[in-house]
One Martini backbone bead per residue (centre of mass of N, CA, C, O) as a GRO file, in nm:
protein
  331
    1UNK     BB    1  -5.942  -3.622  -1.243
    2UNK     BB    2  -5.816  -3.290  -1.304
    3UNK     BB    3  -6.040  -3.017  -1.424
    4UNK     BB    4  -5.931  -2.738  -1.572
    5UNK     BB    5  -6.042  -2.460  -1.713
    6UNK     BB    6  -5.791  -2.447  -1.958
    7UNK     BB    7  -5.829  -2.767  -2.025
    8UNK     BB    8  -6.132  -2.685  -2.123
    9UNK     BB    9  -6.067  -2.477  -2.351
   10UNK     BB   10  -5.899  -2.618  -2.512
   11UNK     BB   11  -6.081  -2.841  -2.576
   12UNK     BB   12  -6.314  -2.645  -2.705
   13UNK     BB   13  -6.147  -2.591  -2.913
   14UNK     BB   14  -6.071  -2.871  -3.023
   15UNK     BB   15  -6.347  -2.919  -3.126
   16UNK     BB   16  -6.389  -2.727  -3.311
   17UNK     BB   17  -6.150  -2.823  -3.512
   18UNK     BB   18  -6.313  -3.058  -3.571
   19UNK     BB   19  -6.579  -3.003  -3.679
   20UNK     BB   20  -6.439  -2.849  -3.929
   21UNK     BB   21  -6.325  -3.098  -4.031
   22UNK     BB   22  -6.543  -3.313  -4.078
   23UNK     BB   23  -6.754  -3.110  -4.246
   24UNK     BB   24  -6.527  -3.154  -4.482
   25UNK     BB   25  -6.410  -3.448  -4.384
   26UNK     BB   26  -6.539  -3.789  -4.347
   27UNK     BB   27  -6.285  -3.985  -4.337
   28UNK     BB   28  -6.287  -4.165  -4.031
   29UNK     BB   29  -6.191  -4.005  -3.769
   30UNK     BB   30  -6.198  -4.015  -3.488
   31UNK     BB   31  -6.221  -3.736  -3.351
   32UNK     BB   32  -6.411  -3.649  -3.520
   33UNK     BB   33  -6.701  -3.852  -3.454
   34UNK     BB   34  -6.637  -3.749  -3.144
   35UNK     BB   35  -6.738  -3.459  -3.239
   36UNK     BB   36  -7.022  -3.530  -3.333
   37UNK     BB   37  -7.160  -3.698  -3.149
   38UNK     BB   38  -7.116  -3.451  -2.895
   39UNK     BB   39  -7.239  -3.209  -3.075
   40UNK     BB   40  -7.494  -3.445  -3.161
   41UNK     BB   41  -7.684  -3.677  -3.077
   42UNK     BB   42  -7.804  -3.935  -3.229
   43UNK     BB   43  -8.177  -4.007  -3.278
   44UNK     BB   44  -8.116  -4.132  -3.571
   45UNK     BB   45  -8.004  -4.317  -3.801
   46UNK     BB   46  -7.902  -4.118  -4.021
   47UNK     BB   47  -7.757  -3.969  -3.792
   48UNK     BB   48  -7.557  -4.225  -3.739
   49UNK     BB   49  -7.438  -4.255  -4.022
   50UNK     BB   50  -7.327  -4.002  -4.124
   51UNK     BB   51  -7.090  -4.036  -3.927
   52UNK     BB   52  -7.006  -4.411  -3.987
   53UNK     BB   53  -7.197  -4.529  -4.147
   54UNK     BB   54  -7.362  -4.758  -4.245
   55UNK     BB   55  -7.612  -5.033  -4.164
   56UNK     BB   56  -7.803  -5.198  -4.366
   57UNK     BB   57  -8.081  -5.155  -4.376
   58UNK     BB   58  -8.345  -5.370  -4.378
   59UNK     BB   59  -8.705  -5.348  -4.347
   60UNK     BB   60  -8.761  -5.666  -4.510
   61UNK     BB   61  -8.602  -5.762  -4.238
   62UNK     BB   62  -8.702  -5.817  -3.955
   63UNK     BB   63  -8.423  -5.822  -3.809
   64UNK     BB   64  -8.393  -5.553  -3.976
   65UNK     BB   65  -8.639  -5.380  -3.819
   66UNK     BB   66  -8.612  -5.398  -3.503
   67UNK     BB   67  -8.371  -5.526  -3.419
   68UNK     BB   68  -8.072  -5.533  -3.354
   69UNK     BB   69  -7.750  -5.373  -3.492
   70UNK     BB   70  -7.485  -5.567  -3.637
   71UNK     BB   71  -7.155  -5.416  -3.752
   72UNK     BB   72  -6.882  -5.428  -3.939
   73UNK     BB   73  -6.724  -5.196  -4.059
   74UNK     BB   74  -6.889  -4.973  -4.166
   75UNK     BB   75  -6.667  -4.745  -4.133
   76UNK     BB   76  -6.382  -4.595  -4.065
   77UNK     BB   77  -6.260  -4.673  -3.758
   78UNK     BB   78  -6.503  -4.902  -3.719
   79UNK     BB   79  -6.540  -5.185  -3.606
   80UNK     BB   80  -6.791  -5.173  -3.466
   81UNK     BB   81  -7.160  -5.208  -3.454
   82UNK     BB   82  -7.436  -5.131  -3.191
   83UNK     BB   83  -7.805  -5.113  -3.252
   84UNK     BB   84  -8.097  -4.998  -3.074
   85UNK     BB   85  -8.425  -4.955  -3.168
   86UNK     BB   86  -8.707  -4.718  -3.135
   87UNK     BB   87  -9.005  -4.869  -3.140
   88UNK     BB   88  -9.348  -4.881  -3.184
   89UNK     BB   89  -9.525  -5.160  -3.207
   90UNK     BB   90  -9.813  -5.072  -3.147
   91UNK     BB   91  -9.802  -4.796  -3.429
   92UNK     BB   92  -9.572  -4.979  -3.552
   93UNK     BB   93  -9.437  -5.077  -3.849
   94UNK     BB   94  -9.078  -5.179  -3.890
   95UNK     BB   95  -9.148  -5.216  -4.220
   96UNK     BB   96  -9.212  -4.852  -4.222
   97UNK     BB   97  -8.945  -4.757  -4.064
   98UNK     BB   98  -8.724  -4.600  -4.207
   99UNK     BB   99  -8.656  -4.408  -3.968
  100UNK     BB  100  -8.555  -4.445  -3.674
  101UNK     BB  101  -8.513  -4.437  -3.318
  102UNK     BB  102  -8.307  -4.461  -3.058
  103UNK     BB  103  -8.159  -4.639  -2.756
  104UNK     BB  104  -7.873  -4.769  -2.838
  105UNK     BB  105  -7.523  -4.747  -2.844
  106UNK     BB  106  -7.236  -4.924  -3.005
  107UNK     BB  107  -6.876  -4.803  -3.045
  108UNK     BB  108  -6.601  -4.927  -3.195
  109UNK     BB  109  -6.275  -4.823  -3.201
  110UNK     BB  110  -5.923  -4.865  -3.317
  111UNK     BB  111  -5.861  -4.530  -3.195
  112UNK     BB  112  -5.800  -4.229  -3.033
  113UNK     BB  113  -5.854  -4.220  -2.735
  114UNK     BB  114  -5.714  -3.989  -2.603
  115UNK     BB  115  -5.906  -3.783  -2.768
  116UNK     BB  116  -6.170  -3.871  -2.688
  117UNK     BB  117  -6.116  -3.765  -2.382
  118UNK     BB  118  -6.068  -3.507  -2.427
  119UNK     BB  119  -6.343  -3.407  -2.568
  120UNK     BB  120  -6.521  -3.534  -2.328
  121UNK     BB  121  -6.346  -3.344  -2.109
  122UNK     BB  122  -6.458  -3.094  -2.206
  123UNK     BB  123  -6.772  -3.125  -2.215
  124UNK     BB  124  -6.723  -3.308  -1.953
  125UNK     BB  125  -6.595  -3.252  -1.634
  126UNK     BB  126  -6.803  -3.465  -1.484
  127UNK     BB  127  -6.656  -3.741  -1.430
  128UNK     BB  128  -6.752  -4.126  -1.395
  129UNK     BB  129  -6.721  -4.377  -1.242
  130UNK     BB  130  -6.740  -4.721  -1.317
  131UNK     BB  131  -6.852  -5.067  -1.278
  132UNK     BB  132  -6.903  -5.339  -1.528
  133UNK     BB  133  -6.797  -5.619  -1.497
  134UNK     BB  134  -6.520  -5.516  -1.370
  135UNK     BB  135  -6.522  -5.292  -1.580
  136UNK     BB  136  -6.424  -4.988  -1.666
  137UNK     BB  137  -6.636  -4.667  -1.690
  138UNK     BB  138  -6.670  -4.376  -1.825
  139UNK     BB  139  -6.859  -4.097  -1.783
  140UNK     BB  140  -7.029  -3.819  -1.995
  141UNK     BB  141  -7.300  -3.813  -1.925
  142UNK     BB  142  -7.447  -4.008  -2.165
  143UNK     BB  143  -7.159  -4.133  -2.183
  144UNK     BB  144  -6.938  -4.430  -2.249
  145UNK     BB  145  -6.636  -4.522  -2.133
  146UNK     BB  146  -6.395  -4.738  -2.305
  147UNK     BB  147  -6.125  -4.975  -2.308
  148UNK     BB  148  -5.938  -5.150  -2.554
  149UNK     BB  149  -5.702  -5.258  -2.518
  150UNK     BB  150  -5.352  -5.180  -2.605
  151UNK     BB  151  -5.390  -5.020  -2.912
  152UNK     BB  152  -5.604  -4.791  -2.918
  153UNK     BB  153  -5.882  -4.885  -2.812
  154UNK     BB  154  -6.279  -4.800  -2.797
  155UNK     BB  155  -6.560  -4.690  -2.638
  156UNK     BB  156  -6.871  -4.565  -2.743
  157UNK     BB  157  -7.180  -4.511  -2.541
  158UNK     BB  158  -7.543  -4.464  -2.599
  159UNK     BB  159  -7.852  -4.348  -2.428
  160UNK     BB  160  -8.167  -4.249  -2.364
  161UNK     BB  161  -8.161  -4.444  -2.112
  162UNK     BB  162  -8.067  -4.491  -1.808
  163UNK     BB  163  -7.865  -4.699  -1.720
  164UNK     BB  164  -7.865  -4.935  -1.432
  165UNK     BB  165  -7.544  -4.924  -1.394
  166UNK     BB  166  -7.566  -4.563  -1.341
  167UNK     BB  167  -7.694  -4.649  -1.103
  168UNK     BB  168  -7.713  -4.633  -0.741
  169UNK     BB  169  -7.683  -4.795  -0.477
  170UNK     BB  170  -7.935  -4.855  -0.226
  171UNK     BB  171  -7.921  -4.868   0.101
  172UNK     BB  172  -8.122  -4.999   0.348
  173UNK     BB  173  -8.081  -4.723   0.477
  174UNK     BB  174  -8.241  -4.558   0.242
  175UNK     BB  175  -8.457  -4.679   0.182
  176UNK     BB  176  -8.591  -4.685   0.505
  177UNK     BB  177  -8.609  -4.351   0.433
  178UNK     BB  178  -8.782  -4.340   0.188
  179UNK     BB  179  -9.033  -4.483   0.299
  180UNK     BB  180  -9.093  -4.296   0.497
  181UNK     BB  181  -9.137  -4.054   0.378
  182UNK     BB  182  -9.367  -4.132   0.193
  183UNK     BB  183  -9.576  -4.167   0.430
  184UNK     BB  184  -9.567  -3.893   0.546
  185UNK     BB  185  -9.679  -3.767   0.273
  186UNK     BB  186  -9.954  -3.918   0.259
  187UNK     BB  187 -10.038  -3.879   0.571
  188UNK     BB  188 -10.026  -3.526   0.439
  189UNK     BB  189 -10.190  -3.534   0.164
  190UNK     BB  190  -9.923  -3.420  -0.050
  191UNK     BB  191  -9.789  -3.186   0.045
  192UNK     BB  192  -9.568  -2.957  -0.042
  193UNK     BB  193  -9.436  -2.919   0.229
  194UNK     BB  194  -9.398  -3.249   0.289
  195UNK     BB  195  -9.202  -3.288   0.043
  196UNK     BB  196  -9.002  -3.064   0.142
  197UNK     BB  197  -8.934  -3.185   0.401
  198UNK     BB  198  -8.841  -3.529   0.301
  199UNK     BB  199  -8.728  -3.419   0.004
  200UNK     BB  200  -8.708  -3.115  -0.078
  201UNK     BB  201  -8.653  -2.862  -0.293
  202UNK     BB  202  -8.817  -2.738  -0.532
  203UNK     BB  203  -8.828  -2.699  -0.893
  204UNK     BB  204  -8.893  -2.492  -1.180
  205UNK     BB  205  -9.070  -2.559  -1.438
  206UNK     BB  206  -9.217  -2.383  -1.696
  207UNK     BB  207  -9.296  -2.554  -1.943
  208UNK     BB  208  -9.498  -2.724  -1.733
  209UNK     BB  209  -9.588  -2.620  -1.460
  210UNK     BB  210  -9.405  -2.732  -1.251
  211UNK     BB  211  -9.215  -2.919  -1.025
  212UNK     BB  212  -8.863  -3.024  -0.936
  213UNK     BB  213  -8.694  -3.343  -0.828
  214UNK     BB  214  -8.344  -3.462  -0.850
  215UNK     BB  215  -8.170  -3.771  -0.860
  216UNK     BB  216  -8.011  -4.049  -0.870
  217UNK     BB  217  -8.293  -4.249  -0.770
  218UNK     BB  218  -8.497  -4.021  -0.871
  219UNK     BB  219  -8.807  -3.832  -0.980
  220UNK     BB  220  -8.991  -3.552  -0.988
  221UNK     BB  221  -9.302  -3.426  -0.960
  222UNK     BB  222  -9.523  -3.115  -0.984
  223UNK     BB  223  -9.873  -3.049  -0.984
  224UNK     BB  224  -9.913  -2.726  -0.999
  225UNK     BB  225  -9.693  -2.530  -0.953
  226UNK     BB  226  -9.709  -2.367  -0.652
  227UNK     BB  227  -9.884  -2.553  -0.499
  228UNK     BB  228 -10.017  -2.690  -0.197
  229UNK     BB  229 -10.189  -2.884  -0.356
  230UNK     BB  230 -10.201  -3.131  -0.595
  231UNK     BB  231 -10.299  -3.289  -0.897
  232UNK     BB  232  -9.986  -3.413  -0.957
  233UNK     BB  233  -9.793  -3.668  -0.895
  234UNK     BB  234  -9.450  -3.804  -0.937
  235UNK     BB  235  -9.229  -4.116  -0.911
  236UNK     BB  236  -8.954  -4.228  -1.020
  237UNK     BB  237  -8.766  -4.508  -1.023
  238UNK     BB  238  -8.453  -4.603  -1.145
  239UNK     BB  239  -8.458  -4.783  -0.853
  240UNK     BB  240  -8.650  -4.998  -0.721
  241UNK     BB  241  -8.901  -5.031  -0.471
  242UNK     BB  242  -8.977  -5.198  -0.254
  243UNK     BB  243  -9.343  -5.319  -0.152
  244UNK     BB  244  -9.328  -5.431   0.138
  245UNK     BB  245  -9.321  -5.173   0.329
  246UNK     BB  246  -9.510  -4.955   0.206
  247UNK     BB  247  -9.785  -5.046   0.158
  248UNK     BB  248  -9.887  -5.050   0.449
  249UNK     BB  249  -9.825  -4.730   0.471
  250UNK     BB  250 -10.093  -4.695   0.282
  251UNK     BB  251 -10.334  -4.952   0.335
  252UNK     BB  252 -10.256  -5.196   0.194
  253UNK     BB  253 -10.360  -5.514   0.255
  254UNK     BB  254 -10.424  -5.704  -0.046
  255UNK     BB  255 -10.186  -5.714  -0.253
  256UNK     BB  256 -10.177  -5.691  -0.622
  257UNK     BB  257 -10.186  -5.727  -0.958
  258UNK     BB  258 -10.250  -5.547  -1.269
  259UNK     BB  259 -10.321  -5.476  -1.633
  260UNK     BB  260 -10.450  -5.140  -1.723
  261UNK     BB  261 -10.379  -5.108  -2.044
  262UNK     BB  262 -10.480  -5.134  -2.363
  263UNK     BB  263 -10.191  -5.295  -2.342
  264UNK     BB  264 -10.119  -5.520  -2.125
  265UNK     BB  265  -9.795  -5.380  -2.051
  266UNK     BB  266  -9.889  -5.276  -1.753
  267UNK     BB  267  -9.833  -5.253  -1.370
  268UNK     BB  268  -9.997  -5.272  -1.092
  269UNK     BB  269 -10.154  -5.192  -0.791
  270UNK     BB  270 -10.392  -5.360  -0.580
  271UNK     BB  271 -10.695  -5.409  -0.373
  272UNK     BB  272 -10.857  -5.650  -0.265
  273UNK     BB  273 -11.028  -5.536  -0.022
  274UNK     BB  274 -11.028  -5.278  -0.234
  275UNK     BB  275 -11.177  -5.329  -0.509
  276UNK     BB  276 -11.321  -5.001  -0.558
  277UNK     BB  277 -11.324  -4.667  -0.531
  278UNK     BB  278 -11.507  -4.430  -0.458
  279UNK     BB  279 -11.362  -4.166  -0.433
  280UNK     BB  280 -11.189  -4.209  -0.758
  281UNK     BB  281 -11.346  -4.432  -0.970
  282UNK     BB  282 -11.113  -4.670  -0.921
  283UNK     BB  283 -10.861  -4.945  -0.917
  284UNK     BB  284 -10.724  -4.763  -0.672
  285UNK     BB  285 -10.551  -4.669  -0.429
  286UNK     BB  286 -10.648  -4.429  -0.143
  287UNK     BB  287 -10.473  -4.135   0.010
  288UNK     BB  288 -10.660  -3.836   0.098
  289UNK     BB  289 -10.808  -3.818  -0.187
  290UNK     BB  290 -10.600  -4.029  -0.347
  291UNK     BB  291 -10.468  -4.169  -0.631
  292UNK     BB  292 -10.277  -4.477  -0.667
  293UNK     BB  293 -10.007  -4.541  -0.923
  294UNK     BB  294  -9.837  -4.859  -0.907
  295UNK     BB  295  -9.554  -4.917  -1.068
  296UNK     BB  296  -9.453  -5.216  -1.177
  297UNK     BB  297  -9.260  -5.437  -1.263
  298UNK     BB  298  -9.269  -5.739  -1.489
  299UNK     BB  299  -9.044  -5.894  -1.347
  300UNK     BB  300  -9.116  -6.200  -1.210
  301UNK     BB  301  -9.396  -6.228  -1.195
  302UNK     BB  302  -9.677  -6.418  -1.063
  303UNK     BB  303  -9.905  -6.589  -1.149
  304UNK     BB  304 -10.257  -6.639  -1.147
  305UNK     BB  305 -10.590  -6.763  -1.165
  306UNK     BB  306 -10.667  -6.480  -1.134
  307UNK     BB  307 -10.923  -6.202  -1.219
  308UNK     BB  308 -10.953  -5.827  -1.318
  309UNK     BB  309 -11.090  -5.647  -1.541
  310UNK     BB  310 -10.916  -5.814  -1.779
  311UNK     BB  311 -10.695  -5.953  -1.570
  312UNK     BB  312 -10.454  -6.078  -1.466
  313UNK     BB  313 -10.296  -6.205  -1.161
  314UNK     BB  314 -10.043  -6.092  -0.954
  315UNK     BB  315  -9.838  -6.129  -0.725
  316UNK     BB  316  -9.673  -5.881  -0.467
  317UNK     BB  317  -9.448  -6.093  -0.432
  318UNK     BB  318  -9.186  -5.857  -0.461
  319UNK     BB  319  -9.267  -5.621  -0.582
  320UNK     BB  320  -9.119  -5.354  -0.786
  321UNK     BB  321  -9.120  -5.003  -0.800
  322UNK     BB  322  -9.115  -4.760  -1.042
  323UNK     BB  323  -9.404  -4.584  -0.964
  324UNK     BB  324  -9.604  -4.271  -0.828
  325UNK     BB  325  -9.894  -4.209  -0.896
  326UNK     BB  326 -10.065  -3.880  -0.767
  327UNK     BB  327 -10.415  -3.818  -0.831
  328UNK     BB  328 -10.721  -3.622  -0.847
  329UNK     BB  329 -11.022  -3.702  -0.926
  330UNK     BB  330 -11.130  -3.395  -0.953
  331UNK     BB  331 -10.924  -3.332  -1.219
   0.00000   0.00000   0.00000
């Protein structure tokens, strides 16, 4: 579908006249709360009640205290809502968390369809084809739109984290591009030359005085911005990267997997050849004074009866790597 530019600005008249209209009276009209979910997407409960009506959280329920929360016919024009809860379990009580921030929401309308394409299409022109289990979902940025029936009835969801669905399948001659470029940049000990060389040209972030650089299926960061040589490196990977390959070309001889975080929550790669490195003076593995902060899926490893430094040890074989952090011991 193409959005032309006269399109999009009718689109976005067409939007502050919901909003003012929603402002007005929130009756439940589809277009009005699609128009208030998009021009501020609801990071709380109450803002997201706010827009749909209650959804009766009592927080002295267990099960609504951690959620998620499904509900029937909240308010007007909604016929369902699935509300899944982002609370911090290690530092927060559940049943003391009055209003939550969400992790992911869907929201079924009863009608609306047209409008609320119009609107999503007015504010997001760069939509999104998917398919998830058979089924059309269009993208709007944060945003994801489904057909129900044949009656005007829709689905839209919205995530905190772009969920797995909307991320790019990468083909093995992408990954073994990509594990290749890792090793050229490690074995050039991580300057900045070398990731712009192999990944791209890096993007200034004032805000944070880092360098950074996205694509569909990793994000990079570099601190400190501008610098010949990181003090941190960090590669978030959207979709996890087999360590089968990369790590021999890291020099990791024996990896095993180990958690290593305050609540034994977190995954990563060490060496059993080499289980702590004189370097880093840390139980990671090290590439030309780098220490190397290896972080695995943790579903699907497999346990073993060893143990090493207060943690169960678990199998390499197989894990997917969803992070890698470099940074200097000496900073």
């Amino acid at each position: 579908m193409k959005i032309t530019r006269k399109a999009v600005l009718v689109g976005l008249m067409a939007l502050t006249g919901t909003l003012a209209a929603w402002a007005a009276d929130p009756s439940g009209d589809p277009a009005a709360m699609i128009a208030a979910l998009v021009a501020k997407p609801p990071q709380e409960l109450s803002e997201l009640e706010a827009i749909v009506g209650s959804l009766h959280r009592d927080p002295a329920k267990w099960e609504d205290a951690i959620g998620p929360l499904h509900r029937i016919s909240p308010g007007p024009g909604v016929a369902r809502a699935g509300v899944e809860l982002a609370i911090d379990f290690f530092h927060e009580d559940p049943r003391e968390v009055s209003d939550p921030s969400l992790g992911h929401w869907d929201l079924d309308f009863v009608a609306g369809r047209g409008a609320c394409r119009q609107l999503l299409a007015a504010r997001f022109p760069k939509m999104r084809e998917l398919r998830v289990d058979g089924h059309r979902v269009l993208r709007f940025g944060d945003f994801y739109y489904s057909d129900l029936g044949a009656d005007g009835g829709f689905r839209l969801s919205w995530y905190e984290r772009e969920p797995l669905f909307a991320i790019p399948l990468r083909s093995p001659g992408e990954t073994a591009k990509l594990v290749k470029a890792l090793a050229a940049i490690a074995n050039a000990g991580f300057s900045r030359q070398a990731v712009v060389a192999h990944l791209g040209a890096l993007t200034r972030d004032p805000a944070w005085n880092t360098d950074v650089l996205h694509t569909e299926t990793w994000d990079l960061t570099y601190a400190p911005a501008g610098a010949a040589k990181p003090e941190r490196l960090v590669i978030y990977f959207k979709r996890p990267l087999p360590s089968r390959d990369l790590l021999p070309k890291l020099g990791i001889r024996k990896p095993e997997v180990r958690a290593h975080d305050s609540h034994l929550q977190s995954r990563s790669i060490f060496d059993q050849a080499k289980r702590l490195s004189l370097e880093a003076g840390y139980p990671f593995p090290t590439v030309r004074g780098y220490a190397l902060d290896l972080g695995v899926d943790p579903h699907g490893l497999i346990e073993t009866k060893a143990w090493f430094a207060g943690s169960p040890i678990w199998s390499a074989g197989g894990a997917q790597i969803i992070s890698l952090e470099v940074f200097s011991p000496r900073h």
